[in-house]
C-alpha positions as CSV (number, residue, x, y, z in Angstrom):
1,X,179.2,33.6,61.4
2,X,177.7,34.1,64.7
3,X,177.3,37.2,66.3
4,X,177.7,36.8,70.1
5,X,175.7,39.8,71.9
6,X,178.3,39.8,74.9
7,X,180.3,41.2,71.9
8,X,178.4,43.4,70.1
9,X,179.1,47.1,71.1
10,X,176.0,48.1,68.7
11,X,172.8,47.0,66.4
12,X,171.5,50.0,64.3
13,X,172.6,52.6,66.8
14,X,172.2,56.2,65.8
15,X,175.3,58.4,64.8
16,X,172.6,61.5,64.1
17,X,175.0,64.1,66.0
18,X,176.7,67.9,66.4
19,X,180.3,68.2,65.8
20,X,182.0,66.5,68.3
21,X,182.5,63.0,69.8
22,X,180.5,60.3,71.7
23,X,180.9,56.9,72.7
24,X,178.6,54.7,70.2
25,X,176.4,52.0,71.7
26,X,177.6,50.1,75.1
27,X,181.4,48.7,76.4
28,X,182.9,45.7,76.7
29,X,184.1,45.2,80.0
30,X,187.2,42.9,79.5
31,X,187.6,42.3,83.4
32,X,189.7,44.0,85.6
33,X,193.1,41.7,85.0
34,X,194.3,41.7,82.0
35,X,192.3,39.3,79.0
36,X,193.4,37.8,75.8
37,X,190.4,39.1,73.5
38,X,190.1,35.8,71.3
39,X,191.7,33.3,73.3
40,X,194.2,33.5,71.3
41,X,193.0,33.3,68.1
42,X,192.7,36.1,66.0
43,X,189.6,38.8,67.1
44,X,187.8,40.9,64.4
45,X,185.8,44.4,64.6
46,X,183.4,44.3,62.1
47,X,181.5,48.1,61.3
48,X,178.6,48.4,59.0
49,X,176.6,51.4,58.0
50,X,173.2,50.1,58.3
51,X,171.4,53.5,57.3
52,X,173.0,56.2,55.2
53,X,175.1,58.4,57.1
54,X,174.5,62.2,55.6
55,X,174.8,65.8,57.1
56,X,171.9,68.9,57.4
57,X,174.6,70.5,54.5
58,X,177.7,71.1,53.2
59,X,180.3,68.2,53.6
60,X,181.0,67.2,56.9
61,X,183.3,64.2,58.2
62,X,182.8,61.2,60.5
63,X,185.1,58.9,61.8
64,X,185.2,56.1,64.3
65,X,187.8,54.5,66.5
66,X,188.1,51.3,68.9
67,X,189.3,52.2,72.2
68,X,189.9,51.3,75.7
69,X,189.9,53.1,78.6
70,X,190.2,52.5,82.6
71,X,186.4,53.7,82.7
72,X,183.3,52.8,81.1
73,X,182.7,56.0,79.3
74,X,186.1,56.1,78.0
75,X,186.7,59.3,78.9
76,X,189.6,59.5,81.7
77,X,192.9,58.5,78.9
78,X,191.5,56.2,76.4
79,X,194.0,54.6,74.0
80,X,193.1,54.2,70.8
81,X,193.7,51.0,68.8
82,X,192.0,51.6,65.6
83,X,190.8,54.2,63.5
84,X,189.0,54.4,60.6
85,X,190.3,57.1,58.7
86,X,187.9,60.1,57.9
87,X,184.7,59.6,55.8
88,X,182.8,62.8,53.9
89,X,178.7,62.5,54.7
90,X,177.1,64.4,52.6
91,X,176.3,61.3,50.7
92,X,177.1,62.9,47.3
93,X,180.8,61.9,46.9
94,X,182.5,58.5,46.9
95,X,183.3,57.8,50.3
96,X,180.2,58.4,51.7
97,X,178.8,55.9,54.1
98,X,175.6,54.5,52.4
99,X,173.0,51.4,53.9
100,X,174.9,48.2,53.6
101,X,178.2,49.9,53.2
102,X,181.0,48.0,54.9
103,X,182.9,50.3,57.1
104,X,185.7,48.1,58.5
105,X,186.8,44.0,58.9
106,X,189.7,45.0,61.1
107,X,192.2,41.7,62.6
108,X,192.6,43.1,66.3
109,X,196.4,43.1,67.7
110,X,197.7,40.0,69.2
111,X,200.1,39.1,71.9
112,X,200.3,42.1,74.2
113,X,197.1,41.8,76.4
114,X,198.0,44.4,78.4
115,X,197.4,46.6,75.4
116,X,193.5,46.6,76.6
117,X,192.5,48.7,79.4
118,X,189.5,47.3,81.3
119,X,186.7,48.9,78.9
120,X,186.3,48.5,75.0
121,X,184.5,50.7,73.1
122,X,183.6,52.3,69.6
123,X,183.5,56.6,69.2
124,X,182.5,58.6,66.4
125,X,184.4,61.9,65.8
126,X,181.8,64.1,63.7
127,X,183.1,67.6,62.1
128,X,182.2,70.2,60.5
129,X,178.4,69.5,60.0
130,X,175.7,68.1,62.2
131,X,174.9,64.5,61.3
132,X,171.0,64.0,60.7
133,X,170.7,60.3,59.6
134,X,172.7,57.8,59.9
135,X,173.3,54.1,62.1
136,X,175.6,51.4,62.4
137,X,176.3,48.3,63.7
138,X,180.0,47.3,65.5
139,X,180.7,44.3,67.2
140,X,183.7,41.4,67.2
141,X,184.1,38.0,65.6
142,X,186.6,35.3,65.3
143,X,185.2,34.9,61.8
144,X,183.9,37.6,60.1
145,X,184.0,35.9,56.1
146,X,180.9,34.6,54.5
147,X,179.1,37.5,56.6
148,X,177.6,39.8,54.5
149,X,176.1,43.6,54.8
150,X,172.6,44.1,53.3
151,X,170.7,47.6,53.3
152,X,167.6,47.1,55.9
153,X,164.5,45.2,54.8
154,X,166.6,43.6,52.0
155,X,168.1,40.4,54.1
């Protein structure tokens, strides 16, 4: 697979955070008419932990979403098109996010490209605890098999 760096919203970018929400990494800028992400073939977004995600203590929660908004820091009325569903960091119980971990290989919807607002982005939605460590990488493919996670220094 080949990773395309006009598509990659993020390579080992930091998710250390408070409770709250941010915006991870940079946008995609889809144009101001409408675009068919793909070209009509079917779009993947592809999120790996790259370094264990944990908290200072306690169990806390992280989550991401893919979203698009009418401004670059998707913050006016962004619509959310994925979510990952809530993971526990305090990298003692099974869904924890560990190095190597894959988060998500998520198809993209199809058809309705007016879906997308101009801007594309990833956020993470920390609770509860602060997160100290943690990175990931997010990006899109058209093909995202015979890609493979590994932890860092192990590829």
């Amino acid at each position: 697979m080949i990773r395309d760096t006009l598509t990659t919203f993020c390579d080992a970018e930091s998710v250390a955070m408070a409770a709250g929400n941010t915006v991870v990494g940079d946008v995609i800028d889809l144009g101001a008419v409408s675009r068919n992400i793909g070209m009509s073939r079917q779009m993947y977004l592809v999120l790996v932990c790259t370094t264990s995600i944990i908290t200072a203590g306690g169990a806390g929660t992280i989550k991401f979403t893919l979203e698009s908004d009418s401004t670059a820091d998707l913050a006016t009325s962004a619509t959310t098109h994925w979510d990952s569903g809530t993971f526990v960091t305090d990298g003692d119980d099974a869904n924890a996010l560990d190095a190597g971990d894959l988060i998500a290989v998520v198809a993209l919807p199809m058809g309705n490209v007016s879906e997308y607002e101009r801007y594309l982005g990833i956020r993470a939605t920390v609770a509860t605890q602060e997160v100290t460590a943690g990175a990931i990488d997010a990006f899109l493919t058209l093909d995202p098999y015979g890609w493979a996670a590994y932890p860092e220094g192990n590829n």
